[in-house]
Predicted model as a PDB file, atoms N, CA, C, CB and O in Angstrom, pLDDT in the B-factor column:
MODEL        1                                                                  
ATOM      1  N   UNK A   1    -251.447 114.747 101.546  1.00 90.00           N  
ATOM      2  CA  UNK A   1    -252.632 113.926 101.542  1.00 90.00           C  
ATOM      3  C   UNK A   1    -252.327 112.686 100.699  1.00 90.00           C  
ATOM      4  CB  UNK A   1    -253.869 114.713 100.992  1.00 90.00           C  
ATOM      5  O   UNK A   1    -252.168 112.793  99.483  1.00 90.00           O  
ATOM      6  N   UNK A   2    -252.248 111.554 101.309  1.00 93.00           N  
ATOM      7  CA  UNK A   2    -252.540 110.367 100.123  1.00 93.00           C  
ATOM      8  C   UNK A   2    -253.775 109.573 100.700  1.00 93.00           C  
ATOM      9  CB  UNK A   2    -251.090 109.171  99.857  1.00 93.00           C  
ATOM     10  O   UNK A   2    -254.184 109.587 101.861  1.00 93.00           O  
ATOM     11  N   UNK A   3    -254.394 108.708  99.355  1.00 94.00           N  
ATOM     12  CA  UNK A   3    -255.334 108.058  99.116  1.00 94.00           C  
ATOM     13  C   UNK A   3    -254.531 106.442  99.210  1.00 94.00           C  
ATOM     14  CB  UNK A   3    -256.040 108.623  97.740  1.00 94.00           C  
ATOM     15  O   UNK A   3    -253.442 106.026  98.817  1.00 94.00           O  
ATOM     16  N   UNK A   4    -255.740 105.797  99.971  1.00 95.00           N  
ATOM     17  CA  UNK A   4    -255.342 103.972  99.854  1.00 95.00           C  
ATOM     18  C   UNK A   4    -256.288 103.211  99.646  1.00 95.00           C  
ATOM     19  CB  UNK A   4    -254.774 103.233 101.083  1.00 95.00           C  
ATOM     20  O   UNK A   4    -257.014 102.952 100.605  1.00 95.00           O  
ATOM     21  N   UNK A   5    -256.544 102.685  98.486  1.00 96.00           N  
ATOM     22  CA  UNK A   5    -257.170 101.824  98.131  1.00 96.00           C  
ATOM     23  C   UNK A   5    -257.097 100.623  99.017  1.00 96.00           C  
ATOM     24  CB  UNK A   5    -256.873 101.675  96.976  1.00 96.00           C  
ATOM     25  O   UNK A   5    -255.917 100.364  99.252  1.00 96.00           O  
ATOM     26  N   UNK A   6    -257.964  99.755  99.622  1.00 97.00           N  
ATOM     27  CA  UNK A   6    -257.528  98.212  99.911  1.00 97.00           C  
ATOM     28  C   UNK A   6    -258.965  97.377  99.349  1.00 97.00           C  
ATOM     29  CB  UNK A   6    -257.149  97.886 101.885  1.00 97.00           C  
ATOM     30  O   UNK A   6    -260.014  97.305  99.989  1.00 97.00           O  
ATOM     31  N   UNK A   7    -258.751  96.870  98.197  1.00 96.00           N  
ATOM     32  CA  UNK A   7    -259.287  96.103  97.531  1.00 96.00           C  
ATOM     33  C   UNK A   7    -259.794  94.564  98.408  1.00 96.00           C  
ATOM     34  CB  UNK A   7    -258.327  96.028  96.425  1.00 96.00           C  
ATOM     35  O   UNK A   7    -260.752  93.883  98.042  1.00 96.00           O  
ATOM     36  N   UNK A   8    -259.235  94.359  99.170  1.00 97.00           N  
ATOM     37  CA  UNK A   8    -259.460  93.258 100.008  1.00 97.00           C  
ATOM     38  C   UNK A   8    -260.589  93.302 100.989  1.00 97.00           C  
ATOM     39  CB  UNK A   8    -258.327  93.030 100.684  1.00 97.00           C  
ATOM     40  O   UNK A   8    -261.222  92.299 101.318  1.00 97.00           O  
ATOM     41  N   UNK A   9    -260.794  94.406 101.403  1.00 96.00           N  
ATOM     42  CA  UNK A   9    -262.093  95.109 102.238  1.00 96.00           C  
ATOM     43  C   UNK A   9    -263.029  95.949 101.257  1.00 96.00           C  
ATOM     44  CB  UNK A   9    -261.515  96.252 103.494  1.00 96.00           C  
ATOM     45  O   UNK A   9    -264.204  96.071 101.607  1.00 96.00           O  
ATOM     46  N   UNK A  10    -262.658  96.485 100.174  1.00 97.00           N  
ATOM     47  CA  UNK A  10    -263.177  97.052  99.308  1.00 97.00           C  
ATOM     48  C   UNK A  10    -263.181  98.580 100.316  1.00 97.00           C  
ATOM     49  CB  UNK A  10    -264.575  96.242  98.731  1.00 97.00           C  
ATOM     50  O   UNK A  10    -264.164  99.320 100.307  1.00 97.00           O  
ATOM     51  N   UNK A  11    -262.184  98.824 100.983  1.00 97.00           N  
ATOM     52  CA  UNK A  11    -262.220 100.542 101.215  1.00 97.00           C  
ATOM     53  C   UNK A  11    -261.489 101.344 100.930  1.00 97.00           C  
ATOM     54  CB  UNK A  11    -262.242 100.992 102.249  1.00 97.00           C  
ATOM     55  O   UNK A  11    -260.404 100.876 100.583  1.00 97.00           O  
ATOM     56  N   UNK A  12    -261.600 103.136 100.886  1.00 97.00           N  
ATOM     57  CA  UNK A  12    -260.983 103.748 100.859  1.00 97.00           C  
ATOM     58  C   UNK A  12    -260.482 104.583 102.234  1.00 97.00           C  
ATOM     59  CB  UNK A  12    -261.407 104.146  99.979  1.00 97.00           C  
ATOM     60  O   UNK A  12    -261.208 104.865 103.187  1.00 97.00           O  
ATOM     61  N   UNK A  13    -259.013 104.914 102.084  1.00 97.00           N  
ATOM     62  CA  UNK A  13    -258.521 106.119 103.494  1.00 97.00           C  
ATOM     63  C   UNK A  13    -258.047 106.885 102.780  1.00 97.00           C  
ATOM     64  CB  UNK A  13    -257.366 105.795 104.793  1.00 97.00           C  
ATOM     65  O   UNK A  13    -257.444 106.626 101.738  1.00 97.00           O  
ATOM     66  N   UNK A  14    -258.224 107.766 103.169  1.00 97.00           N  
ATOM     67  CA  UNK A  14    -257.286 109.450 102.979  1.00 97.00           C  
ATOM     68  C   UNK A  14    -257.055 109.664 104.084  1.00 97.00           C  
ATOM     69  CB  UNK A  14    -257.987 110.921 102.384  1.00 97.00           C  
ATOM     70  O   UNK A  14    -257.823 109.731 105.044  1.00 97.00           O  
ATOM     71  N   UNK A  15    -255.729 109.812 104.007  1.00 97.00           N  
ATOM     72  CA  UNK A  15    -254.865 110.473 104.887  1.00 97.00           C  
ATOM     73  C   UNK A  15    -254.679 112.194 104.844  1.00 97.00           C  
ATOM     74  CB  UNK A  15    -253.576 109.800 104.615  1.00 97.00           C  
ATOM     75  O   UNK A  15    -254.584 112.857 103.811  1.00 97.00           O  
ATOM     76  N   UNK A  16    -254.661 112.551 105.788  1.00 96.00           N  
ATOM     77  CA  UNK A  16    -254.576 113.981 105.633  1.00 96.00           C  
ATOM     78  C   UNK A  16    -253.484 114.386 106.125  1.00 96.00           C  
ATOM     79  CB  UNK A  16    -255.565 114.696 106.168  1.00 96.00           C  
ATOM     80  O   UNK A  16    -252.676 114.973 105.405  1.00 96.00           O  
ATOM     81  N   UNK A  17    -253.180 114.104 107.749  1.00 94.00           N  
ATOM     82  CA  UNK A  17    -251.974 114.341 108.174  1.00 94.00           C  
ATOM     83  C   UNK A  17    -250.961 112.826 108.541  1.00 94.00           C  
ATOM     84  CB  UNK A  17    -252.263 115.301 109.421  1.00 94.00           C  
ATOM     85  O   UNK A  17    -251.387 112.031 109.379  1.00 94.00           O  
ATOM     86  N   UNK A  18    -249.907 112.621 107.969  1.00 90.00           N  
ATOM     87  CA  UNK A  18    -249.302 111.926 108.675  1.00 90.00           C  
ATOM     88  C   UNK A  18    -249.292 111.486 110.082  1.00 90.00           C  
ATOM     89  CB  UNK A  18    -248.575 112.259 108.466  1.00 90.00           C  
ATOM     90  O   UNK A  18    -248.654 110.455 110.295  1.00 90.00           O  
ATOM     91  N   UNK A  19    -249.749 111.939 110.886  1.00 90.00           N  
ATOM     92  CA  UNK A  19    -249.920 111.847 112.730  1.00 90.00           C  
ATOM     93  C   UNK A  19    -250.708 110.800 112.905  1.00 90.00           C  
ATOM     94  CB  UNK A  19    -250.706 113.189 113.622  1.00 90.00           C  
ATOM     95  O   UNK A  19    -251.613 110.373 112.188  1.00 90.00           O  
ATOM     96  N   UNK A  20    -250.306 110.433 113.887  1.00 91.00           N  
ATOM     97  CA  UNK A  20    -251.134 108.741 114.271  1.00 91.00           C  
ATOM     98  C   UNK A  20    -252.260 109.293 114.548  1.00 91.00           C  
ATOM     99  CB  UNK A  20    -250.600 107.600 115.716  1.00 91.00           C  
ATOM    100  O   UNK A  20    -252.190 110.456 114.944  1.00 91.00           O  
ATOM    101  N   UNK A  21    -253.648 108.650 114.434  1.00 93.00           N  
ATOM    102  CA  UNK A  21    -255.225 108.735 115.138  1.00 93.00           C  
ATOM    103  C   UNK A  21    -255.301 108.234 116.422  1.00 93.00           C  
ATOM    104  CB  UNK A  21    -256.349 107.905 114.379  1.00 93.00           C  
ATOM    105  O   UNK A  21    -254.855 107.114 116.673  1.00 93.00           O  
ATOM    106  N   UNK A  22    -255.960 109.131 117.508  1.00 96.00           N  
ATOM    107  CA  UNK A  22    -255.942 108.051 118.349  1.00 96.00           C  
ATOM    108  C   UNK A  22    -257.599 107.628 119.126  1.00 96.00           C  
ATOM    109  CB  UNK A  22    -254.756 108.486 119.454  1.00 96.00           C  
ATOM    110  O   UNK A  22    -258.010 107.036 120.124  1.00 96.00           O  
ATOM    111  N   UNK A  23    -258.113 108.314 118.017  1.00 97.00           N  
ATOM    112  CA  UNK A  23    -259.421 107.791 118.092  1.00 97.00           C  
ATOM    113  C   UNK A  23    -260.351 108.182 117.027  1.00 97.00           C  
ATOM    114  CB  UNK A  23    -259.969 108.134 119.292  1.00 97.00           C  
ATOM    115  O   UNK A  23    -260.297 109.275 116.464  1.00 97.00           O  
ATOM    116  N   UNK A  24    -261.289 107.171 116.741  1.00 97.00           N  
ATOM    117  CA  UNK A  24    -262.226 107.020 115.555  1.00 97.00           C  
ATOM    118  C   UNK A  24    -263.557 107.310 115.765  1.00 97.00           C  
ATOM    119  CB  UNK A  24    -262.222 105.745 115.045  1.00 97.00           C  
ATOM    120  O   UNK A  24    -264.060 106.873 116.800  1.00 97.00           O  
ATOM    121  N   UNK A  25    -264.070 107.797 115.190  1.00 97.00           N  
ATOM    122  CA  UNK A  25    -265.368 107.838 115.477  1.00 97.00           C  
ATOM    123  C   UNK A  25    -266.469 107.362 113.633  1.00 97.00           C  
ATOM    124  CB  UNK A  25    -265.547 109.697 116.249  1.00 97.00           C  
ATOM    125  O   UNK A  25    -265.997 107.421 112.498  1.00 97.00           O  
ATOM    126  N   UNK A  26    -267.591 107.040 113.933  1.00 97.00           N  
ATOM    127  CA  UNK A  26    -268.436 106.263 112.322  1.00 97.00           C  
ATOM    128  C   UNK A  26    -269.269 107.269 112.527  1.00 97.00           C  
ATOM    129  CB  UNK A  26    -269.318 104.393 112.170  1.00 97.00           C  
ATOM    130  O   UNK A  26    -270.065 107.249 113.466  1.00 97.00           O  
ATOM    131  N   UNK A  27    -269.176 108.419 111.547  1.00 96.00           N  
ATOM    132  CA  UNK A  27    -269.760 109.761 111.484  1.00 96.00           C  
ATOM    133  C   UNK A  27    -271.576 109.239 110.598  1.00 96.00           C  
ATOM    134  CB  UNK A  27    -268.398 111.041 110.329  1.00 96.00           C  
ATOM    135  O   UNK A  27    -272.623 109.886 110.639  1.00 96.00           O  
ATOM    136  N   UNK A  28    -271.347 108.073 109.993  1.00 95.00           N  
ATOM    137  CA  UNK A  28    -272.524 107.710 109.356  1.00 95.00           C  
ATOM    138  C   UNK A  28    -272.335 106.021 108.728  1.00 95.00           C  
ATOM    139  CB  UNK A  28    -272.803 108.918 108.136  1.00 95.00           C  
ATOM    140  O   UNK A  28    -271.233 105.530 108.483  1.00 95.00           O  
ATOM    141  N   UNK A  29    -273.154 105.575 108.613  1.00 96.00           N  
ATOM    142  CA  UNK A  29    -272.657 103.624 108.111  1.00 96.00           C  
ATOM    143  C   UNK A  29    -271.374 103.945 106.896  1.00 96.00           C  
ATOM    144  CB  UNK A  29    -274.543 102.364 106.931  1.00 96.00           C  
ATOM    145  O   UNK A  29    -271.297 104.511 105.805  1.00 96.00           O  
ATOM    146  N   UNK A  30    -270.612 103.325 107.685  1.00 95.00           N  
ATOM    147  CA  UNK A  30    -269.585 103.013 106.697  1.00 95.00           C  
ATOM    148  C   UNK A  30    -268.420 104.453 106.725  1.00 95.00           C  
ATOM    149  CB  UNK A  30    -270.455 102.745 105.048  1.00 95.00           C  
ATOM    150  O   UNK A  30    -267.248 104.563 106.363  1.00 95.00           O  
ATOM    151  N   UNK A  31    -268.977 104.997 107.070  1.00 97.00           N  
ATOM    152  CA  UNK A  31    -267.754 106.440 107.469  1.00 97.00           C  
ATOM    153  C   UNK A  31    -267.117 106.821 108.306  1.00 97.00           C  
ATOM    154  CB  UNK A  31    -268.018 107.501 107.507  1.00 97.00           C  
ATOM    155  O   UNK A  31    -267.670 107.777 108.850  1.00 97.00           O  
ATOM    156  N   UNK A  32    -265.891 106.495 108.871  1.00 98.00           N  
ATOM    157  CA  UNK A  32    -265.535 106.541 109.794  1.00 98.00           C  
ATOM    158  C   UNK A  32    -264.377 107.871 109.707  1.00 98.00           C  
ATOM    159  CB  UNK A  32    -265.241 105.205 110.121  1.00 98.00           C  
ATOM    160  O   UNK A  32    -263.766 108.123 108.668  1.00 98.00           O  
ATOM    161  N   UNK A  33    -264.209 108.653 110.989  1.00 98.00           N  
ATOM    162  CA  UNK A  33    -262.929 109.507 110.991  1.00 98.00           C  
ATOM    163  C   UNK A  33    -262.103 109.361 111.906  1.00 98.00           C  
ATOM    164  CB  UNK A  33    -263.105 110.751 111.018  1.00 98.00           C  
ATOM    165  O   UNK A  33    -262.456 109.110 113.058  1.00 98.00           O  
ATOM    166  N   UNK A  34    -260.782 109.503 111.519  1.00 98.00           N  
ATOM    167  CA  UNK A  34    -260.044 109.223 112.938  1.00 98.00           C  
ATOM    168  C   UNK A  34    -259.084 110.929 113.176  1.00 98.00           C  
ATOM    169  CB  UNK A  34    -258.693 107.450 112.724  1.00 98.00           C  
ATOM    170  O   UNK A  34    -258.478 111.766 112.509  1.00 98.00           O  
ATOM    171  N   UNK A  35    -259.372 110.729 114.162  1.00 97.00           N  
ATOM    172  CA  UNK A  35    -258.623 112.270 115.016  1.00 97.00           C  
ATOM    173  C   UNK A  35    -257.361 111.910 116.000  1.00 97.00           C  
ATOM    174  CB  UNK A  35    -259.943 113.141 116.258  1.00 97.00           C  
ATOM    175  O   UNK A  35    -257.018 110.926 116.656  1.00 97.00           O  
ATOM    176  N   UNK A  36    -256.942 112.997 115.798  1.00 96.00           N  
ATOM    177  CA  UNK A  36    -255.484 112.772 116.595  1.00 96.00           C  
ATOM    178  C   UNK A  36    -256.219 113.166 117.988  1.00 96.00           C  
ATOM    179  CB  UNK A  36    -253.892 113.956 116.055  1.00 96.00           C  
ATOM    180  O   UNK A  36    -257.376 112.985 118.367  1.00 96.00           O  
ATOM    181  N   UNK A  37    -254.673 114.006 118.833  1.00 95.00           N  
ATOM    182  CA  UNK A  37    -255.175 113.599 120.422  1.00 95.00           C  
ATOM    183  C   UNK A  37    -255.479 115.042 120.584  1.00 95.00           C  
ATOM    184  CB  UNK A  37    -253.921 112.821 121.730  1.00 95.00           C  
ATOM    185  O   UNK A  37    -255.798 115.390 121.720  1.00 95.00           O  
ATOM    186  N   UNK A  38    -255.439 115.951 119.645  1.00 94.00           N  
ATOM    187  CA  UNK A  38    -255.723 117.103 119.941  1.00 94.00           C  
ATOM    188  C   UNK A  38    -257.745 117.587 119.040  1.00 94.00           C  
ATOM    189  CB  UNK A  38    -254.103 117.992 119.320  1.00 94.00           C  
ATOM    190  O   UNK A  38    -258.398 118.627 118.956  1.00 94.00           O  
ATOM    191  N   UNK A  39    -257.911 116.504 118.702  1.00 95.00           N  
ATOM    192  CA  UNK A  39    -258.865 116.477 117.873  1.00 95.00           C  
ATOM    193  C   UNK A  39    -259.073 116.779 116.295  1.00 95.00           C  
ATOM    194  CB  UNK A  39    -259.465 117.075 118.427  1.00 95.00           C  
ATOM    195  O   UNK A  39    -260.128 116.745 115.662  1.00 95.00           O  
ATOM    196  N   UNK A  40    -258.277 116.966 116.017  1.00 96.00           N  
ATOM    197  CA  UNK A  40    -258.018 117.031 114.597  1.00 96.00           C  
ATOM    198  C   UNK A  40    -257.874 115.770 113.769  1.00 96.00           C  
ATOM    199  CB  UNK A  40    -256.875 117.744 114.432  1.00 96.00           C  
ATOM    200  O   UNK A  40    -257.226 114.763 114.052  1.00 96.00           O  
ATOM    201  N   UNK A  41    -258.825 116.095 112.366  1.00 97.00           N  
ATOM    202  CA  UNK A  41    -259.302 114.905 111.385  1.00 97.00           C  
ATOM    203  C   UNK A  41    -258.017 114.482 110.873  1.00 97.00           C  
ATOM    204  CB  UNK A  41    -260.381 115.335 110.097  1.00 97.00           C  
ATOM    205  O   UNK A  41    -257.623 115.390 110.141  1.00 97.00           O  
ATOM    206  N   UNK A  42    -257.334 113.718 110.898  1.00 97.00           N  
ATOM    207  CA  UNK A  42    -256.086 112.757 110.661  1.00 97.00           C  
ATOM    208  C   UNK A  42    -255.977 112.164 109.096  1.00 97.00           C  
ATOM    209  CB  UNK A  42    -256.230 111.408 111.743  1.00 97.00           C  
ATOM    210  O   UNK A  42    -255.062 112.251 108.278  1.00 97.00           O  
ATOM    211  N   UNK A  43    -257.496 111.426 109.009  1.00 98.00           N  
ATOM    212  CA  UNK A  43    -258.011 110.934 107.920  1.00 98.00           C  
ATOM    213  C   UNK A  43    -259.192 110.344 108.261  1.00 98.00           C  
ATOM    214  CB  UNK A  43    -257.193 110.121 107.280  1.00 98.00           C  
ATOM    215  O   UNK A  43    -259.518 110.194 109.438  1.00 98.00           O  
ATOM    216  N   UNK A  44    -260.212 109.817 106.865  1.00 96.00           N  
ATOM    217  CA  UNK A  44    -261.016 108.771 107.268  1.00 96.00           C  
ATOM    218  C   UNK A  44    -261.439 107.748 106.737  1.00 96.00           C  
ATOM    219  CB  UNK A  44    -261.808 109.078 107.563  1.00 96.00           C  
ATOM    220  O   UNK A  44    -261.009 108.009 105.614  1.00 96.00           O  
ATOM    221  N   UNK A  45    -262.045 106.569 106.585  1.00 97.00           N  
ATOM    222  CA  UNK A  45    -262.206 105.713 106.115  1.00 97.00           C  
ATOM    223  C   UNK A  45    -263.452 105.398 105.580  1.00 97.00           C  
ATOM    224  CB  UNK A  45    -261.803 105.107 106.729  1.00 97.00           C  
ATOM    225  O   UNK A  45    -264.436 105.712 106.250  1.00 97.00           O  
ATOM    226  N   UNK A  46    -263.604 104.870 104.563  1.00 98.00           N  
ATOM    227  CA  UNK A  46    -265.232 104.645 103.349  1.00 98.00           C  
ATOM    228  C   UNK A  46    -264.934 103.218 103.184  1.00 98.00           C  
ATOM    229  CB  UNK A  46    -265.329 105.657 101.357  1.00 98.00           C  
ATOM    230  O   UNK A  46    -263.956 102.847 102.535  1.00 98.00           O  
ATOM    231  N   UNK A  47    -265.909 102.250 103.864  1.00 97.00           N  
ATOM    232  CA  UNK A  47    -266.332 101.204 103.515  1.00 97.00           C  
ATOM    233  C   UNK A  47    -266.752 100.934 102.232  1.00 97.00           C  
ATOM    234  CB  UNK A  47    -267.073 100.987 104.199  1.00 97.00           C  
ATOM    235  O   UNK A  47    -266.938 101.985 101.619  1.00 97.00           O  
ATOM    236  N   UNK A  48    -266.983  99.913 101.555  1.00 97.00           N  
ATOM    237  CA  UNK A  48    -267.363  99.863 100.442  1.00 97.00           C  
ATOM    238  C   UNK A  48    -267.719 100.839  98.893  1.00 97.00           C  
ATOM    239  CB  UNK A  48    -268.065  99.418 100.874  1.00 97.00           C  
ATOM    240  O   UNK A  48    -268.704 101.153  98.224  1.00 97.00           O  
ATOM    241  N   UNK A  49    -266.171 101.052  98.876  1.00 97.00           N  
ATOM    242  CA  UNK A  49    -266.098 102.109  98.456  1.00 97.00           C  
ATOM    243  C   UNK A  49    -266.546 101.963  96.839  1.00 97.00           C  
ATOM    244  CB  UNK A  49    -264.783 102.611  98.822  1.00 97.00           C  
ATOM    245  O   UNK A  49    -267.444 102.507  96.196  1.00 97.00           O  
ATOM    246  N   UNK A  50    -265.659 101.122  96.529  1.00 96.00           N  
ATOM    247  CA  UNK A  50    -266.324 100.850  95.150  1.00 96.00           C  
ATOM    248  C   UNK A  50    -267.989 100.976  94.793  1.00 96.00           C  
ATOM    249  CB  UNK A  50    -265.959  99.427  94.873  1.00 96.00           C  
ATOM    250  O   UNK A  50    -268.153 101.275  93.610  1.00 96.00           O  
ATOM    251  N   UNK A  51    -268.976 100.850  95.387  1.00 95.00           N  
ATOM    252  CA  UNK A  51    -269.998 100.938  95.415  1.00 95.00           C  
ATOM    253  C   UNK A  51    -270.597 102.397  95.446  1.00 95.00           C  
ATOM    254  CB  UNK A  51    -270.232 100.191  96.253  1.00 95.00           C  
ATOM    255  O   UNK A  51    -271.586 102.663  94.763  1.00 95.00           O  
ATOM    256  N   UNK A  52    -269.932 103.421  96.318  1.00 95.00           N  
ATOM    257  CA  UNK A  52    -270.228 104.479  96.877  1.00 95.00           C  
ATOM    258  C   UNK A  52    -269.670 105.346  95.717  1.00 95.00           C  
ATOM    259  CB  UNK A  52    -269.699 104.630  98.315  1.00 95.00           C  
ATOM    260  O   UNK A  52    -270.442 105.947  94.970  1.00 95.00           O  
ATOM    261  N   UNK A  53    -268.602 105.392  95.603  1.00 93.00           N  
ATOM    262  CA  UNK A  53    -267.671 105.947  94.794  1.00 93.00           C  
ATOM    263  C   UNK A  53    -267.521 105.974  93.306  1.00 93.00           C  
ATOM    264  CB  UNK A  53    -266.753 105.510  95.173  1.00 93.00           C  
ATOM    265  O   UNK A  53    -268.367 105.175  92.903  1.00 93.00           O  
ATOM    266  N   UNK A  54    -266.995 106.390  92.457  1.00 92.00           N  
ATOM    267  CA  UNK A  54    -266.397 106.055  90.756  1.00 92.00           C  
ATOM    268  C   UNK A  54    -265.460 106.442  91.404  1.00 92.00           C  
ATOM    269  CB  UNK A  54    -266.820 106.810  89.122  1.00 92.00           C  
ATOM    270  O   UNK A  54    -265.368 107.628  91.722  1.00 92.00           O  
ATOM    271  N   UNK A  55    -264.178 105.154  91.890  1.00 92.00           N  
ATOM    272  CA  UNK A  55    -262.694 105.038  91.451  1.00 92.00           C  
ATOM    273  C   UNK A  55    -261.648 104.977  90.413  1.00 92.00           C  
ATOM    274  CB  UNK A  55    -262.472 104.374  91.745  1.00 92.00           C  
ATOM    275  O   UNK A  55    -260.418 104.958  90.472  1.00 92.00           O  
ATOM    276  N   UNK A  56    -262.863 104.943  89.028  1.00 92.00           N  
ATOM    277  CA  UNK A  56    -262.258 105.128  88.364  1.00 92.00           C  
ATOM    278  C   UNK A  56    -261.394 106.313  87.857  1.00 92.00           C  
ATOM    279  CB  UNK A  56    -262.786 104.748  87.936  1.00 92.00           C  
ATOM    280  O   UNK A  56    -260.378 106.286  87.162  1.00 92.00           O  
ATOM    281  N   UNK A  57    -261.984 107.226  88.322  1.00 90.00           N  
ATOM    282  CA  UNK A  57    -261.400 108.849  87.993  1.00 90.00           C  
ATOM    283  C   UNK A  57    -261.165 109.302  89.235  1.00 90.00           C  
ATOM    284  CB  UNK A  57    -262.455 109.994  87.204  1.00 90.00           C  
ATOM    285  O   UNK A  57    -261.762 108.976  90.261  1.00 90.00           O  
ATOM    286  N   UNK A  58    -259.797 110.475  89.050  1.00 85.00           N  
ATOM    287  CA  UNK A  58    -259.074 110.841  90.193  1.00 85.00           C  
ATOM    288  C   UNK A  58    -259.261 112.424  89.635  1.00 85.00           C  
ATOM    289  CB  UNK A  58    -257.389 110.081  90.437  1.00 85.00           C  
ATOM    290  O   UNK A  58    -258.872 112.391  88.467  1.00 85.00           O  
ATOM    291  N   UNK A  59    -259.671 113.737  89.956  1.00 84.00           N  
ATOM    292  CA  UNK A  59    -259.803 114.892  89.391  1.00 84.00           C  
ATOM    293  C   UNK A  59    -259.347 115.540  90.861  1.00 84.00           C  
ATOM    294  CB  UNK A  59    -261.327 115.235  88.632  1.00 84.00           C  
ATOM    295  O   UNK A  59    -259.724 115.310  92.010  1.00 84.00           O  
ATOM    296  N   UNK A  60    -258.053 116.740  90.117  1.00 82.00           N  
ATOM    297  CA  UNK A  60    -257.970 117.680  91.300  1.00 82.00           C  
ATOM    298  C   UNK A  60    -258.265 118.966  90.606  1.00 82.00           C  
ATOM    299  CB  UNK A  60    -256.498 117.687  92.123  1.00 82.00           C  
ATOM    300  O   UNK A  60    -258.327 119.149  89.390  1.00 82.00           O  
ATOM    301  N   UNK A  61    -258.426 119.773  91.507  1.00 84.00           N  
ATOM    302  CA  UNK A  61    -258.496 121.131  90.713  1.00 84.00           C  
ATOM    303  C   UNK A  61    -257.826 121.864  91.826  1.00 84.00           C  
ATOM    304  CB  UNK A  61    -260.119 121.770  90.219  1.00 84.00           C  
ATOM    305  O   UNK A  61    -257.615 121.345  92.922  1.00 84.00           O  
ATOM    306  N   UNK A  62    -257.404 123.440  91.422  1.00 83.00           N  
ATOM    307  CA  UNK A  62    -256.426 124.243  92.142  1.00 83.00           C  
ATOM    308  C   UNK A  62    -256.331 124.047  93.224  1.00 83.00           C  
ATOM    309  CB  UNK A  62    -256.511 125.381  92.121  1.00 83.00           C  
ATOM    310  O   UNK A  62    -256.915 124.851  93.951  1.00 83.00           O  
ATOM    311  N   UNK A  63    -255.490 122.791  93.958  1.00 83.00           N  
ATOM    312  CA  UNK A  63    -254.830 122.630  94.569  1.00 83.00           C  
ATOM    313  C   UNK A  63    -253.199 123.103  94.361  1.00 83.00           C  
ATOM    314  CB  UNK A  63    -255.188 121.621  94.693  1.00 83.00           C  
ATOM    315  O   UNK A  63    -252.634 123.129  93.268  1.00 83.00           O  
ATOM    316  N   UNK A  64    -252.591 123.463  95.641  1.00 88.00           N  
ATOM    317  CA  UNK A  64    -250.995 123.929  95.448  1.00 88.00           C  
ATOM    318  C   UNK A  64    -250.227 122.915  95.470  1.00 88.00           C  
ATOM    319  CB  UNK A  64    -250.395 124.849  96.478  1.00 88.00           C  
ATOM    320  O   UNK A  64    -249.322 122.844  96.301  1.00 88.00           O  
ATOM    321  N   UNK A  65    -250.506 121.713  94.341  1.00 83.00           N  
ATOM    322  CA  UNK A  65    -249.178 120.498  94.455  1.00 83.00           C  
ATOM    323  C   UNK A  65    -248.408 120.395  94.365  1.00 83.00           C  
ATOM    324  CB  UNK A  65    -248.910 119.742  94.103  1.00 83.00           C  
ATOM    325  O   UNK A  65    -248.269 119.555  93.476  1.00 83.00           O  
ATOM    326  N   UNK A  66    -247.444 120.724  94.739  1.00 85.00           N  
ATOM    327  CA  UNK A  66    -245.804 120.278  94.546  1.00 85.00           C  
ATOM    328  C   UNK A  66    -244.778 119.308  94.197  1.00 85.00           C  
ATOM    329  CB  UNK A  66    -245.410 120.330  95.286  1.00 85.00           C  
ATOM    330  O   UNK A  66    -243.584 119.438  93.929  1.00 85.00           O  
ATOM    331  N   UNK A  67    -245.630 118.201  94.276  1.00 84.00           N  
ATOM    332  CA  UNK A  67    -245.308 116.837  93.996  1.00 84.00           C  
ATOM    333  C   UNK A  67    -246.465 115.818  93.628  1.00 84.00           C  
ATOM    334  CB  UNK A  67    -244.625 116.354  95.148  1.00 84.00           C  
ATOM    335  O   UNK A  67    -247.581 116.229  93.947  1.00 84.00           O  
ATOM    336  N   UNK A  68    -246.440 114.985  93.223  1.00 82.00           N  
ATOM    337  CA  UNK A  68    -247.497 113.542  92.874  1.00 82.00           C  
ATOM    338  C   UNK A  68    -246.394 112.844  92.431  1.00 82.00           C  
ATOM    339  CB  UNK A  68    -248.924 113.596  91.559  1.00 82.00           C  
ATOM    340  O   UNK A  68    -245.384 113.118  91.782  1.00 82.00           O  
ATOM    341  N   UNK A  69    -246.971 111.642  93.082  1.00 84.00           N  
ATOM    342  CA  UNK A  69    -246.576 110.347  93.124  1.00 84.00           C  
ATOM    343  C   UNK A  69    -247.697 109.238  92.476  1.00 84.00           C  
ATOM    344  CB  UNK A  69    -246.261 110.089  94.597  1.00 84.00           C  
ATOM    345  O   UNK A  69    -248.773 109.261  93.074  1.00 84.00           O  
ATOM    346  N   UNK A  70    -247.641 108.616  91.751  1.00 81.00           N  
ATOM    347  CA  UNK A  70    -248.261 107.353  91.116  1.00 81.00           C  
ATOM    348  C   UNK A  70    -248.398 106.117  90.902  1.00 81.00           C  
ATOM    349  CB  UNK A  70    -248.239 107.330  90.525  1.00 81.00           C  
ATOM    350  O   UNK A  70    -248.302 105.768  89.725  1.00 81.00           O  
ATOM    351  N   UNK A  71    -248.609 105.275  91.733  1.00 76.00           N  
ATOM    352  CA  UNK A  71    -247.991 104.087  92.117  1.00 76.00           C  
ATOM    353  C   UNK A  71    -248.499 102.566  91.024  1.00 76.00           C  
ATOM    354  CB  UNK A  71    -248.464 103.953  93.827  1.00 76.00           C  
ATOM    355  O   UNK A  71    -248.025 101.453  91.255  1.00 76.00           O  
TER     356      UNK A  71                                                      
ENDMDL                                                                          
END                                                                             
């Protein structure tokens, strides 16, 4: 799973699976999901996220991580 900030649109994506989307759907204003071709959630996208969100804090809890990366 990674997270992408784009400050330029002010949104957030999470990615879930690496696999291309090949279609989106806006589950509610500003929420969009994209699914692969078998229907499965890929990732999705939050408009104005800063607003919606506190980006300031990142909290996981028992998840099985194996790695993190920090950019």
């Amino acid at each position: 799973m990674k997270l992408f900030y784009y400050a330029d649109t002010d949104s957030l994506y999470v990615e879930l699976k690496g696999s291309p989307g090949t279609e989106t759907r806006e589950v509610s204003n500003g929420l969009n999901v994209d699914l692969d071709a078998a229907g499965d959630v890929v990732g999705f996208d939050i408009d104005n996220a800063s607003t919606r969100l506190d980006l300031s804090t990142l909290e996981v809890e028992a998840l099985p991580v194996r790695s993190y990366t920090v950019a």
